[in-house]
C-alpha positions, -999 to 999 in steps of 0.1 A, spaced: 90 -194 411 115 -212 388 83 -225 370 68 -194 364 96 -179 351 103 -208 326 69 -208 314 69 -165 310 104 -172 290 85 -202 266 61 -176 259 79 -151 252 95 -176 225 66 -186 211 51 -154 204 79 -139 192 81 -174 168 44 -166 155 58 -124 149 81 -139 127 56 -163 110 33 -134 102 26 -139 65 7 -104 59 20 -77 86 -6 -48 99 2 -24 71 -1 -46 41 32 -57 34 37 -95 25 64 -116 48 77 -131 18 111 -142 1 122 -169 -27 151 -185 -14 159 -204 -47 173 -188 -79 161 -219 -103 136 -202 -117 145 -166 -111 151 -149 -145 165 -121 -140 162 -110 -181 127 -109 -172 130 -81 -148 148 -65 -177 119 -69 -202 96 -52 -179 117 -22 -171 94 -1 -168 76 -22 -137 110 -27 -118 120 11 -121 83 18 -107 85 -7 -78 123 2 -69 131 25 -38 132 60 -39 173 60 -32 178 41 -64 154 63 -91 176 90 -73 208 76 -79 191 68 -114 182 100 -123 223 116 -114 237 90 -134 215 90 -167 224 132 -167 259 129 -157 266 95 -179 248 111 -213 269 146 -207 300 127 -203 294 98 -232 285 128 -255 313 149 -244 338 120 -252 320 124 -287 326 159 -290 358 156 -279 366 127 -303 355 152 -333 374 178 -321 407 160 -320 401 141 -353 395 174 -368 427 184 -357 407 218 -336 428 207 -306 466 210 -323 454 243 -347 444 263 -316 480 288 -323 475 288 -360 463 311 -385 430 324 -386 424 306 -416 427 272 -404 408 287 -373 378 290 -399 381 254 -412 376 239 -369 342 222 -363 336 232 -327 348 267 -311 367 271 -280 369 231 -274 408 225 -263 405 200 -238 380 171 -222 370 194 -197 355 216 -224 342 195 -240 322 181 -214 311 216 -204 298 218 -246 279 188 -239 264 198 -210 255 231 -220 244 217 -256 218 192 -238 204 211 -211 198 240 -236 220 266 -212 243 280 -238 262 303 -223 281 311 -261 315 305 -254 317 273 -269 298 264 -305 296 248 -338 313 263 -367 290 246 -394 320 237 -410 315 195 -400 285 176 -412 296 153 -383 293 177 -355 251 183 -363 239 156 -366 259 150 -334 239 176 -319 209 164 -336 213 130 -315 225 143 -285 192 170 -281 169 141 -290 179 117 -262 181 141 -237 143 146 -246 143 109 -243 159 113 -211 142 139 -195 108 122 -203 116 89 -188 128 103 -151 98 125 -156 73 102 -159 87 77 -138 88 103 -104 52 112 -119 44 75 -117 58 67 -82 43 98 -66 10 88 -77 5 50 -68 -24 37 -58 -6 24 -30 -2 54 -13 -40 60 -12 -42 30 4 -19 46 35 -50 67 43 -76 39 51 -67 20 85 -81 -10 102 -87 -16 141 -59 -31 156 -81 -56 169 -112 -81 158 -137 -90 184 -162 -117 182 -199 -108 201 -232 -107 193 -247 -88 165 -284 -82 150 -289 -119 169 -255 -139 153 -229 -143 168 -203 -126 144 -168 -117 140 -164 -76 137 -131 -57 126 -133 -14 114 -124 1 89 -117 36 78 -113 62 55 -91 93 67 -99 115 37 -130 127 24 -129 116 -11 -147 84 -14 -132 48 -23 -157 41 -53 -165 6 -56 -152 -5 -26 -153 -47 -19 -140 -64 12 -134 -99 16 -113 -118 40 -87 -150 36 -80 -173 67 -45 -191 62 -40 -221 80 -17 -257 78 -42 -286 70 -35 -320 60 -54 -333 34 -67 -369 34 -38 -380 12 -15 -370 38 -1 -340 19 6 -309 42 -10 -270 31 13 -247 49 -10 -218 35 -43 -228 29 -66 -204 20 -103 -205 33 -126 -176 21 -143 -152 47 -169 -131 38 -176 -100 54 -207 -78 53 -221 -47 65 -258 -38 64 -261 -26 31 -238 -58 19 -205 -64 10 -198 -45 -24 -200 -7 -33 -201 2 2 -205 41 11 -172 47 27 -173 81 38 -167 70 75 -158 42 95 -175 9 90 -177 -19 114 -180 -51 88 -188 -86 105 -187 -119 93 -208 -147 104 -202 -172 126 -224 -202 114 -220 -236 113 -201 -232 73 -175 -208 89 -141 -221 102 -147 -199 134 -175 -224 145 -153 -249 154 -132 -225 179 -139 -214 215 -132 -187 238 -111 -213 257 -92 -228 226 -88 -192 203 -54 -182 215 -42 -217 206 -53 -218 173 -28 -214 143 -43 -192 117 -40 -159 101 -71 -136 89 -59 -118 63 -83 -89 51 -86 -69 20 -101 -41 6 -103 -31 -30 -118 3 -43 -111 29 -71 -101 66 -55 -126 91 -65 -101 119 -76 -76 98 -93 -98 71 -110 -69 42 -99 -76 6 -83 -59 0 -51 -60 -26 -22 -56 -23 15 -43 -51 33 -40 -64 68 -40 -91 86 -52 -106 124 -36 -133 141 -50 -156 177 -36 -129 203 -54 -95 181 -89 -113 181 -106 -109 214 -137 -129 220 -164 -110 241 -157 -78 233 -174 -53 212 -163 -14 198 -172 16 214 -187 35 192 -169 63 172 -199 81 151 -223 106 168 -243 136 166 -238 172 174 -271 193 182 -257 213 154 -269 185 131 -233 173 120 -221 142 124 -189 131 144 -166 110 134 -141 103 172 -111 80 159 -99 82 194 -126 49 199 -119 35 164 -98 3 182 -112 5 218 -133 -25 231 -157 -31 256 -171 -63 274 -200 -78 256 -223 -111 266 -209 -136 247 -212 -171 245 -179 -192 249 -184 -209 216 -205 -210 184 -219 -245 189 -231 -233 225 -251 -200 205 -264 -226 182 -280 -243 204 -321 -230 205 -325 -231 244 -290 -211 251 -296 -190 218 -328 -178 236 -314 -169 265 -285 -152 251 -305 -130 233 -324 -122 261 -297 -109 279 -277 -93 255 -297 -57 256 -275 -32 232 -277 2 240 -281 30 218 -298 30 181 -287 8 152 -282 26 118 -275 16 84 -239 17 79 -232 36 112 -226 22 148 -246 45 172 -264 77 167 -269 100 197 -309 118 183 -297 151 208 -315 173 183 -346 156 178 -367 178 194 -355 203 172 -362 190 141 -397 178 157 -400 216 163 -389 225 126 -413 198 110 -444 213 126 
């Protein structure tokens, strides 16, 4: 008993160790952070300004967007209120009426005023309490200045909440992949399958998918990869680029003797160290912009045996269904344990033999329930 519990505990450790070692996590993001400052130049950041006030958080643009308002109104209105004083409008305020016609800004006696001028001047309120005599060269082409940066202003914050409400990225959040990869038998390979799909109706145009396994190798010098990178191809029917995504697609790679999968096992998968990172790159149809989906599949999310249940079907209607409540479900499949067993001619026979698929292939599609093709036999003659 003491045993048992020991060994749940190390497991619990270990898996919660490889959690932690995820490079790329499920919804794109990359487990990644430079823990040395040699090389990180800030001014460089600053040079491309426009990139870091894109990529910050929506808390800071906010906290951007109060203090460029509030910090022009106040700078200006320390201007305004500068003029004023040097003038001498702030000491002539109980004087004649002629010295009253000789002040450069009306009804400006204080900092608080002045503010409220400045305010008022560049968000183009003017209530007409406060304004400019004409009297002051100074004071227009302060105004001058002051209306053509907030133009500056307000164009900036515009377009930068224009730009971060319409990232690519965010297109991406509307195509998902199964939780899980399965490896089973498919059009007579044995192949590694994942889903994918679109939850909008607007195509991905373009779309490519391609897959990276990261692994540690050691080289014949003795020199130690910590993330080596091993391409992974991954097809569908109709091939691997421009694919029709307009529903879910179940894309397979493989398994042949050039793939790093063929030296893996049912027995040994779990125990491997590796992560499939997979990625999809397309163009959305309505906003003409590039984006990527990432994700990534470690040991424990590949299950070896298994196949999908299919999630596209027929109505007698003549529409097709599209059931996401299958998209990640799995279902027993005759398998062999390993790729070098399937590669073998006698076993590869009588796999094949066996392995008896219900349903009809499609281009594209998993399975295709003909309900109504009686009717359209009907309509035809």
């Amino acid at each position: 008993m003491f045993q048992f519990i020991r060994k749940q505990i190390h497991n619990h450790l270990v898996e919660r160790k490889i959690r932690r070692t995820r490079f790329v996590t499920k919804d794109g993001h990359c487990n990644i952070k430079f823990g040395t400052t040699e090389y990180h130049n800030h001014f460089a950041f600053l040079m491309d300004f426009w990139t870091t006030f894109v990529e910050i958080h929506w808390c800071f643009v906010f906290v951007l967007f109060a203090a460029a308002f509030t910090g022009s109104w106040f700078i200006f209105g320390l201007l305004w209120y500068s003029l004023a004083k040097n003038n001498g409008d702030l000491e002539t305020l109980q004087n004649s009426s002629e010295s009253q016609q000789m002040k450069c800004l009306e009804n400006i006696n204080s900092l608080t005023t002045a503010f409220l001028y400045s305010l008022e001047t560049q968000t183009t309120i003017g209530y007409g309490g406060r304004a400019l005599t004409g009297h002051c060269p100074g004071t227009v082409a302060l105004l001058i200045i002051q209306s053509l940066m907030g133009a500056i202003i307000n164009c900036f914050m515009c377009g930068l909440i224009l730009a971060k409400i319409s990232l690519p990225k965010r297109r991406a959040k509307t195509v998902t992949f199964s939780e899980t990869a399965v490896i089973c038998l498919w059009k007579g390979n044995l192949c590694l399958q994942i889903r994918v799909a679109n939850l909008r109706k607007t195509l991905l145009i373009g779309s490519h998918i391609y897959g990276k396994l990261l692994r540690t190798t050691l080289t014949p010098e003795g020199e130690t990869i910590i993330l080596d990178q091993v391409n992974i191809d991954f097809l569908v029917d109709a091939g691997k680029d421009n694919l029709f995504f307009v529903c879910p697609l179940t894309l397979y790679h493989v398994i042949d003797k050039s793939s790093p999968f063929s030296e893996m096992a049912a027995e040994t998968l779990q125990q491997q160290d590796f992560e499939l990172v997979v990625f999809l790159d397309g163009m959305a149809e309505s906003t003409s912009l590039s984006c990527q989906v990432r994700t990534s599949y470690l040991p424990r999310e590949i299950k070896w045996g298994y196949s999908f249940l299919p999630v596209i079907s027929r109505t007698k209607g003549g529409k097709y269904r599209v059931d996401l409540s299958n998209f990640s479900k799995t279902e027993p499949a005759v398998t062999p344990h390993c790729a070098c067993c399937f590669h073998n001619e006698h076993n590869k026979e009588l796999i094949l033999h066996q392995h008896v698929r219900e349903g009809i292939d499609n281009l594209g599609f998993d399975v295709i329930e003909l309900q109504d093709s009686v009717d359209v036999t009907e309509k035809c003659d």
